[in-house]
Structure formats: structure tokens, C-alpha cells
C-alpha distance (Angstrom), angle and dihedral (degrees) to the residues before:
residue distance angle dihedral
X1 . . .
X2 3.97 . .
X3 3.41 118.0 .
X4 4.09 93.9 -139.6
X5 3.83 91.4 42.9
X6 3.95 102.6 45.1
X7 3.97 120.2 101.9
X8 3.85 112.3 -71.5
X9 3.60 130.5 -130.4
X10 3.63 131.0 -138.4
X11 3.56 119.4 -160.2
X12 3.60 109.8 -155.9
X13 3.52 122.3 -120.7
X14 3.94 111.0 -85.9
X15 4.32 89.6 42.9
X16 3.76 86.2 54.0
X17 3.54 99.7 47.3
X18 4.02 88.9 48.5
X19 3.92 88.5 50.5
X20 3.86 81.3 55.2
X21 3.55 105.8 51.9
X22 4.30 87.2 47.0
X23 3.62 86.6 63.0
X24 3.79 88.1 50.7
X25 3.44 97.8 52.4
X26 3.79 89.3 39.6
X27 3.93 94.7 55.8
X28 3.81 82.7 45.0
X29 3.58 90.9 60.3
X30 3.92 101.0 46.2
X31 3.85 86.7 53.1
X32 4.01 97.2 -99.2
X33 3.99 101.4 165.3
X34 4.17 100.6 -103.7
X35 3.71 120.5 -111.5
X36 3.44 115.0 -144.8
X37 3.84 111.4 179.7
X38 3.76 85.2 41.3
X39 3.98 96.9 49.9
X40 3.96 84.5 45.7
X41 3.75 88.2 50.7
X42 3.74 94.3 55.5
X43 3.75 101.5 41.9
X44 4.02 86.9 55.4
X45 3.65 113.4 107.8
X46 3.92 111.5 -106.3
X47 3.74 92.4 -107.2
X48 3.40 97.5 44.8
X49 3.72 87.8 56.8
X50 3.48 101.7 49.9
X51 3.88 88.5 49.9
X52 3.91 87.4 58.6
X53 4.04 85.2 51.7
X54 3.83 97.1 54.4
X55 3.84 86.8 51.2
X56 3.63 93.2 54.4
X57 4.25 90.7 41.2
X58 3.99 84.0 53.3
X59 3.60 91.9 53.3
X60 3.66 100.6 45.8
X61 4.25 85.9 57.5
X62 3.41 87.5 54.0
X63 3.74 95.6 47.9
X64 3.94 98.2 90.1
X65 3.56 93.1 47.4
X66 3.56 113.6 37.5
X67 4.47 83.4 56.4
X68 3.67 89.0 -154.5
X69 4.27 113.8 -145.2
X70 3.79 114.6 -98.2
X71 3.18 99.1 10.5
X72 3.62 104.4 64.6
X73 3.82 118.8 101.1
X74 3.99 90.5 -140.1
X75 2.95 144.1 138.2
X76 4.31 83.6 34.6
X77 3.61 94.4 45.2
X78 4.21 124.8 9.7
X79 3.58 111.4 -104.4
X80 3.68 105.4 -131.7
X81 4.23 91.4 50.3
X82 4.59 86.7 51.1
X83 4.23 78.1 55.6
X84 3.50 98.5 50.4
X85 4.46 90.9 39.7
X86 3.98 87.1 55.0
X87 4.01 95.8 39.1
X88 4.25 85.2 54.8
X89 3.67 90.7 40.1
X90 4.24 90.8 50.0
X91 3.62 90.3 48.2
X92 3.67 88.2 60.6
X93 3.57 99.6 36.7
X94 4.19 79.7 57.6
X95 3.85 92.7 48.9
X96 3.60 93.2 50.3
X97 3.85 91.7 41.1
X98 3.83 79.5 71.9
X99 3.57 94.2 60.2
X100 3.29 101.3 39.1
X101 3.68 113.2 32.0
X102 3.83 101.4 25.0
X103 3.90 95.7 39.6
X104 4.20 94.1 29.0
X105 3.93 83.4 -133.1
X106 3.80 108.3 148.4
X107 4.35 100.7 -145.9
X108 3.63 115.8 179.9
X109 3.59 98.4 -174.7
X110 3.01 102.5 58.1
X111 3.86 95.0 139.1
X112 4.19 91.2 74.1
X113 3.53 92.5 77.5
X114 4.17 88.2 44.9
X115 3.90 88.5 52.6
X116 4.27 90.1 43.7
X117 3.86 85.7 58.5
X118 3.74 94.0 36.5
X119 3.53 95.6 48.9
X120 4.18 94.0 39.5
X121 3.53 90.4 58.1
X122 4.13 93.5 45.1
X123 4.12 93.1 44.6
X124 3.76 92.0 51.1
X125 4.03 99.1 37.4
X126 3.95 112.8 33.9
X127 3.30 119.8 77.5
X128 3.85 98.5 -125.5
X129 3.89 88.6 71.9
X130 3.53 114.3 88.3
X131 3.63 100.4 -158.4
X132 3.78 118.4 90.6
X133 3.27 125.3 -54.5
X134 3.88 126.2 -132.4
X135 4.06 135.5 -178.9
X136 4.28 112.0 -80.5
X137 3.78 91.7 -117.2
X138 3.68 94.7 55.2
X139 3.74 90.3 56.7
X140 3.36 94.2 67.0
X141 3.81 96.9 71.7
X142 4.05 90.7 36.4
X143 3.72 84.4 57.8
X144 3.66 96.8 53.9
X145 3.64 88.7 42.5
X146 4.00 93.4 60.2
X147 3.28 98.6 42.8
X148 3.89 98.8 43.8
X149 4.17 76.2 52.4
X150 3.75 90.9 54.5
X151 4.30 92.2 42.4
X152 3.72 86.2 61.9
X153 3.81 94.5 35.6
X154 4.40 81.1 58.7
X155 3.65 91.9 37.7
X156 3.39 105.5 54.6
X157 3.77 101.9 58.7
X158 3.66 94.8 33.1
X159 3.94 108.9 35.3
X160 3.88 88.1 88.3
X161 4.38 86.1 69.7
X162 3.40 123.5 86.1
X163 3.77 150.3 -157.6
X164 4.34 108.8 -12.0
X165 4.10 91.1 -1.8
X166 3.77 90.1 63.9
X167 3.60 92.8 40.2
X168 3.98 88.3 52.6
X169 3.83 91.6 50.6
X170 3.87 92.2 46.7
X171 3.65 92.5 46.3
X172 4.36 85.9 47.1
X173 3.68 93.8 50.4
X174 4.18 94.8 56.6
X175 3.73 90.5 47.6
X176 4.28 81.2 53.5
X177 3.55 94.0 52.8
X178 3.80 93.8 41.6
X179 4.48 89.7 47.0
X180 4.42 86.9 43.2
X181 4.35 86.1 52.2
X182 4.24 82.8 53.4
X183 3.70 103.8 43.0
X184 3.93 96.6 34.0
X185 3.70 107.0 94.2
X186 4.07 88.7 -164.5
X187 4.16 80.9 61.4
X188 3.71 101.3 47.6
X189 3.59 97.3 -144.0
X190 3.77 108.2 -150.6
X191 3.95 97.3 10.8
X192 3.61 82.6 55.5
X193 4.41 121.2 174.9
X194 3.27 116.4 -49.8
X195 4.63 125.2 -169.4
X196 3.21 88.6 31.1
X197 4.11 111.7 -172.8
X198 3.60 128.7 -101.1
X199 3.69 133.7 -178.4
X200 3.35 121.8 -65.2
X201 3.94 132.5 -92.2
X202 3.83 143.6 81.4
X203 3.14 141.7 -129.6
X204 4.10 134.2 -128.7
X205 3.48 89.8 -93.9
X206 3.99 102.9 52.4
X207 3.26 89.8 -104.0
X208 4.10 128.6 124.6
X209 3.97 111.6 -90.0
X210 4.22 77.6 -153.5
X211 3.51 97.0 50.6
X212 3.48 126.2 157.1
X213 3.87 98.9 -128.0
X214 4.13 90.3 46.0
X215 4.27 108.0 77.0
X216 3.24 94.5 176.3
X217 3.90 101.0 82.6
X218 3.80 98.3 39.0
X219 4.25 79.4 50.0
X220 3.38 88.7 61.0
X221 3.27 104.3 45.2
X222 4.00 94.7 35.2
X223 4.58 74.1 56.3
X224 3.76 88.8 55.8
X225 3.04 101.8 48.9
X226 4.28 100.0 49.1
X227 3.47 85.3 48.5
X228 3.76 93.0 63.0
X229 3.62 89.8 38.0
X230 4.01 91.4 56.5
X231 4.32 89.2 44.1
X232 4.22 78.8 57.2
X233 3.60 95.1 40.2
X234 3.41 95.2 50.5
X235 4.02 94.7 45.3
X236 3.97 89.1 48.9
X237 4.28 90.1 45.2
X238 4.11 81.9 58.0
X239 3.49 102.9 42.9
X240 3.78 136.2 75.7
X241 3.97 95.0 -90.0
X242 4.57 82.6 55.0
X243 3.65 95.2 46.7
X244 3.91 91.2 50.4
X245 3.66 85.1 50.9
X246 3.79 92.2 58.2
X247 3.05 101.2 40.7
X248 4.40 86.1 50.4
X249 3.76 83.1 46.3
X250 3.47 94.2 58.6
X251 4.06 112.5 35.9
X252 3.64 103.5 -7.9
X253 4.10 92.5 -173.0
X254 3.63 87.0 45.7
X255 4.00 88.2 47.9
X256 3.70 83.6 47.3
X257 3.91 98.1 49.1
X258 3.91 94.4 50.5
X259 4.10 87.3 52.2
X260 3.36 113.2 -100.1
X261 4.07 97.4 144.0
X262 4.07 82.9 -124.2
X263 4.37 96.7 -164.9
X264 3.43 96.8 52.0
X265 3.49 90.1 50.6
X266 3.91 98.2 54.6
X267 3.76 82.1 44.6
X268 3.77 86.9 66.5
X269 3.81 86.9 45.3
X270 3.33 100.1 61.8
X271 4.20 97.1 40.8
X272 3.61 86.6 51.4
X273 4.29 105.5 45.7
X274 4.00 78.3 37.4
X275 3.96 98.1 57.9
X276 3.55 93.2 40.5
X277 4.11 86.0 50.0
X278 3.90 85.5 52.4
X279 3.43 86.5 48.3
X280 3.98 97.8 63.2
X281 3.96 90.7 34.9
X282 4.13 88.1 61.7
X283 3.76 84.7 49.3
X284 3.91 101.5 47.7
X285 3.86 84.9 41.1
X286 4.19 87.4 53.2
X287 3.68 92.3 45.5
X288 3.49 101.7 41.8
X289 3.71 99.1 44.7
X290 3.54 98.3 -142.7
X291 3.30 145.3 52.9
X292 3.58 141.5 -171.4
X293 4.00 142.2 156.5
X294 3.74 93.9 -82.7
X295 3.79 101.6 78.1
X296 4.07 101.3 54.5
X297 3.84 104.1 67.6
X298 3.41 128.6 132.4
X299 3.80 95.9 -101.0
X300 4.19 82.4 71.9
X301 3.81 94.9 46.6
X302 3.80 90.3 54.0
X303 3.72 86.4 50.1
X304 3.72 92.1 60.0
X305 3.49 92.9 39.8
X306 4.56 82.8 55.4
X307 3.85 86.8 46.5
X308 3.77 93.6 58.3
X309 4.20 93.2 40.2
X310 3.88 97.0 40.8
X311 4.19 88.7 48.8
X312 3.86 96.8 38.4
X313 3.59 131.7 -79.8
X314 3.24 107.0 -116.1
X315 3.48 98.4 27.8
X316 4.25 124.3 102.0
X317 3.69 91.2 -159.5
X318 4.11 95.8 44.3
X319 3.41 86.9 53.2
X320 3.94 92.1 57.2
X321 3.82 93.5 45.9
X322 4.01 84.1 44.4
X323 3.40 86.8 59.0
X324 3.96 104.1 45.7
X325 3.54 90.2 51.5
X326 3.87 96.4 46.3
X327 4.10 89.4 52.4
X328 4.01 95.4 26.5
X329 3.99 101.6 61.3
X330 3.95 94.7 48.8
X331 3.96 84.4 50.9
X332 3.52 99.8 46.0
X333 3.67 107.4 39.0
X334 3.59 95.4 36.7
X335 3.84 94.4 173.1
X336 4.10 87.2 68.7
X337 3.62 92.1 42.5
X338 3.87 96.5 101.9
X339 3.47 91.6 50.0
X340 4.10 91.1 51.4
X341 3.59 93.6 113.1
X342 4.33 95.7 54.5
X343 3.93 78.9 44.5
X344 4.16 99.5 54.6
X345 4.26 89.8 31.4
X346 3.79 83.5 59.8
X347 3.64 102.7 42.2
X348 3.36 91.7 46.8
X349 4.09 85.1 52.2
X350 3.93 89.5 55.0
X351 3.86 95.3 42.8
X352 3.50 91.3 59.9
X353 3.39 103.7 50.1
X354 3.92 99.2 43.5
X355 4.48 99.4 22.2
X356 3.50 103.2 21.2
X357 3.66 92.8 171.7
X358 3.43 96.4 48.4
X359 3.89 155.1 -121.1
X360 3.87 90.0 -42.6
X361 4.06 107.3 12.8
X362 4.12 119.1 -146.9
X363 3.85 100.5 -89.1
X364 3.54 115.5 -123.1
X365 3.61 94.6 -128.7
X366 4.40 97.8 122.6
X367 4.24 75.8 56.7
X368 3.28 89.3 62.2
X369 3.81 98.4 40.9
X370 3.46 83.0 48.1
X371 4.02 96.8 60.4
X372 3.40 91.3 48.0
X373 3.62 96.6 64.1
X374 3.36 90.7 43.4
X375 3.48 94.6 57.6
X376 3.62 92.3 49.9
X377 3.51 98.2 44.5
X378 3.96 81.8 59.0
X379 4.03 92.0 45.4
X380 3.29 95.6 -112.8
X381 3.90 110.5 116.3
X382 3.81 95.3 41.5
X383 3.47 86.1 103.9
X384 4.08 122.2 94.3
X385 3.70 118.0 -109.0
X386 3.76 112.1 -78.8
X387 3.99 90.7 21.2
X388 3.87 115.2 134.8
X389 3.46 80.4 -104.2
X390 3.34 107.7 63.5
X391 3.99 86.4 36.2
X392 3.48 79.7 69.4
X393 3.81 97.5 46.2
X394 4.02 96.2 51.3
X395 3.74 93.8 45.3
X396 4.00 90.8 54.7
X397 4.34 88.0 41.9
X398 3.69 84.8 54.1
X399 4.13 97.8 43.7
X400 4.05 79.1 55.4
């Protein structure tokens, strides 16, 4: 029977937070550097941590307009628009996160499925397109549509690569889409799209609530958005599709050998970092107000790719931080923004020889889920905490 389509278990909530804390005091004992916030983290009770997350969602509403002292970008660039620039830049960074650290599929061109969205939502909102013309809002799911289309139109030909020769492919199909938006008259290369649509609503004043001067709404909405993106993210890392993407990520012919139909699920990879990609391209398209071929090279797709290595492959919330700091730095310190590039190469430089797996590193918790079903496949850990039993079982986890 397959490993990835066999009956799954799940441990309740006390069993699974004892399996955690063994592999904390485990990695303790081989000399794994300890982790204080994140042990902390884990051993919180479930409510207490999702209390602790709706502070931290409050705050990030009130970023734009509470404009906090130095950390604002102003006066160089307005405060509310730097927001909105790093909330479409983490939504990226979390679709490629997918791709890269769920999946362990290294795409370098990335920034196609940015410019599908970008230019879906331009070609069926501005009025220099001459196809038809649709409501903003519905956009949004059109975009995702496309480019999920176009992640499995990539994937299926070129999933079977590996290691540099998928990176190569990747990095070939984002210079395609960024040469078609140039030679395509119905794209208008350098002239690009210009009034754009955005949702609808106005303000007291006549003017657009979804303005392109005013950051604050598309922040807030951009906000919304990642936050349902991490709730799916995080139900997809813990379910059978995330678990076949570890176990890919780790030894993809040993993945392969044990059952898990290994092409099929890169396939899903790809559609999903891709419509979640498309997803943030409709919204930086929106927001922006125009777009053109100027702003999907490959100097942005490396960026994401930095984003997702500086945060922590792997990790959804890495990936955001990745993110901030990758757009945040150029913004704030504007007299070291030409230099940006030197500054990322050589953090990136340092980072992997001293944190290799990043700011925040992929916790380990599917391991640990992973031992506990083992151990009660084997009829081990049916006993209740502090059972002979399970005496038995900690004193073996900690001669390991």
C-alpha cells in the first residue's frame, strides 16, 4: 500500500505536542544549537498561540496608519505605498515558497507567472486593451486561473529535470514571457497598460477609495488576502499533498520508491506557487495602474527567489520576513539603494556559510508527526504519558 495514499492518523493535541518536545530534547542532545522563541512557541497551548497571532494581525492593519518613527520610509518614499510594495512582494515570496521550499524545486523564473497575472488583469481592465473588459475583482480569480494554466503548461514538459537543468528552463521560460510582452503588438511592450481598474468605491471627496496615490486600501486588502493564503498554506503543508512534498524535497527517488506518484505531485507544485504568483501580479498591476515589460526581468525573479532563501525555505513566515527586508532596506535607506544588489549578493554569501537554513528555518514539526505514527503503528505509544510504556519509549528516543 502507498505510503501517501494509506489511512492517516491524527494524533490529538497533547500526544503531538509530547512527540514535539522529544525531538527538542533530542536535537538538544546531538548538539543542535537550541531555539528558544521557537521551543517557547511550541510548548504554548493552542489558544494561547493563536491569541498572540491576532495581536500581531491587528498590528500589521495598523501599520500604514499609525507611520511609526524610524521605521518609516518617508519623507523618500510615502509610507502607506512601501506597505503595500512589501505586502505584494510577501505574497510572492509565499507562492514561490511553495515551489521552492515545500516541493525543493529550484525555479528561476519565477516572475512569468507575476507578469501572466499582471498582464491578465491589465488586458481585461485598462482601456488600451481591446479585448473585453470585466469588473477588477473578478480578475483576481481569472488571473490565478491563467497562470495556474501556464504552471502546468511549464510543468508538464519539464518536471521530469532536475537540480541546475530545471533551474535553466525556469529561468528560460521568464525571459519568454518577458520577449512575447515586447514583440506582441496586443501587449504593447514598452507603452505598456495604463488606468488600470481597481475595486470599486469612493470616497467623501469623489475621489477613488482604490486610488493609486492612497496605499493604504490596496495594504489592506493585499493583508487579507496573505493571510488566507498562509491559513491554506498551512492546511496544504499538513496534509497528504505537504508531506509528499517533503518527502520529494528531501530524496525524491526515495519519495518515489515508497509510492508517492512524485510528477504529479510537482505538477501540483508548480499550479499552485504559480496561481498564487498570478495572484500578487493582478494586485501590483491594480495598484500600480500600469504596467509594462520593464518590471518582470530576471533581476526581480532572483529577488523572490532571495526572499524565500534569506527568510527560510521551507518556511511561509520566513518567506514574508524575506520579503520585507528584501523591499524594506532599498526604501528606507535610500542612499544604499543602488548598491542593493552588492548588499543582498553578500548577505546571502554570509547566510550560507554561518545559517544555511535561514532567518526562520522549516520546523521539523511533520518529523515529529511522523514518529508518532510510527510509534503507534509499532504499538508503542498507545500507552498514556508517564505509563511504563512510554517510560520505555522516551528512554530509547533519548539513547538515539
Amino acid at each position: 500500500m502507498s505510503t501517501v495514499d494509506g489511512p492517516t492518523l491524527m494524533p490529538d493535541a497533547e500526544s503531538a505536542k509530547d512527540a514535539i518536545d522529544r525531538e527538542t530534547d533530542r536535537g538538544k542532545k546531538r548538539g543542535n544549537r537550541p531555539q528558544p522563541v521557537r521551543d517557547w512557541w511550541n510548548r504554548l497551548p493552542r489558544v494561547q498561540q493563536w491569541a498572540y497571532l491576532v495581536i500581531v494581525v491587528v498590528l500589521a492593519y495598523l501599520l500604514p496608519v499609525v507611520n511609526p518613527p524610524f521605521i518609516t520610509t518617508e519623507p523618500g518614499t510615502d509610507w502607506p505605498i512601501a506597505c503595500l510594495q512589501m505586502a505584494v512582494f510577501a505574497l510572492a515570496a509565499v507562492g514561490l515558497n511553495v515551489v521552492v521550499g515545500y516541493a525543493g524545486l529550484l525555479d528561476l523564473g519565477y516572475v512569468a507567472f507575476y507578469a501572466v497575472g499582471a498582464y491578465t488583469a491589465a488586458m481585461l481592465t485598462s482601456p488600451d486593451s481591446p479585448f473585453l473588459h470585466i469588473p477588477y475583482l473578478w480578475t483576481i480569480p481569472v488571473a490565478m486561473a491563467v497562470t495556474m494554466f501556464f504552471g502546468v503548461l511549464l510543468g508538464t514538459p519539464t518536471l521530469r529535470l532536475r537540480g541546475d537543468y530545471l533551474a535553466i528552463v525556469t529561468l528560460g521560460f521568464g525571459e519568454i514571457v518577458r520577449i512575447l510582452a515586447t514583440i506582441i503588438p496586443a501587449m504593447k511592450g514598452q507603452p505598456g497598460f495604463q488606468n488600470i481598474g481597481h475595486p470599486p468605491g469612493t470616497g467623501a471627496n469623489g475621489v477613488p477609495v482604490f486610488s493609486n496615490s492612497n496605499g493604504t486600501p490596496w495594504y489592506w486588502l493585499t493583508l487579507t488576502i496573505i493571510i488566507i493564503v498562509l491559513l491554506l498554506a498551512g492546511n496544504l503543508e499538513r496534509s497528504r499533498v505537504g508531506r509528499a512534498w517533503v518527502a520529494i524535497r528531501e530524496d525524491e527517488d526515495a519519495a518515489e520508491i515508497m509510492g508517492v506518484p512524485v510528477f504529479k505531485y510537482k505538477v501540483w507544485a508548480f499550479a499552485i506557487g504559480a496561481g498564487v504568483g498570478g495572484l500578487s501580479g493582478a494586485l501590483y498591476a491594480g495598484s500600480q495602474g500600469f504596467v509594462n515589460n520593464q518590471k518582470f526581468d530576471v533581476v526581480t525573479s532572483i529577488l523572490f527567489l532571495a526572499a524565500v532563501i534569506l527568510g527560510g525555505s521551507g518556511n511561509k513566515v520566513g518567506a514574508i520576513i524575506g520579503a520585507v527586508l528584501v523591499v524594506y532596506i532599498p526604501l528606507r535607506f535610500i542612499e544604499i539603494a543602488p548598491y542593493k544588489y552588492l548588499i543582498f549578493g553578500l548577505a546571502l554569501v554570509v547566510l550560507m556559510i554561518f545559517r544555511p537554513q535561514g532567518l526562520l528555518p522549516a520546523r521539523q514539526r511533520l518529523l515529529a508527526y511522523g514518529r508518532l505514527a510510527y510509534n503507534k503503528l509499532g504499538g508503542r505509544a498507545t500507552d498514556s504519558p508517564g505509563s511504563p510504556g512510554q517510560s520505555q519509549l522516551d528512554e530509547k528516543g533519548g539513547a538515539e
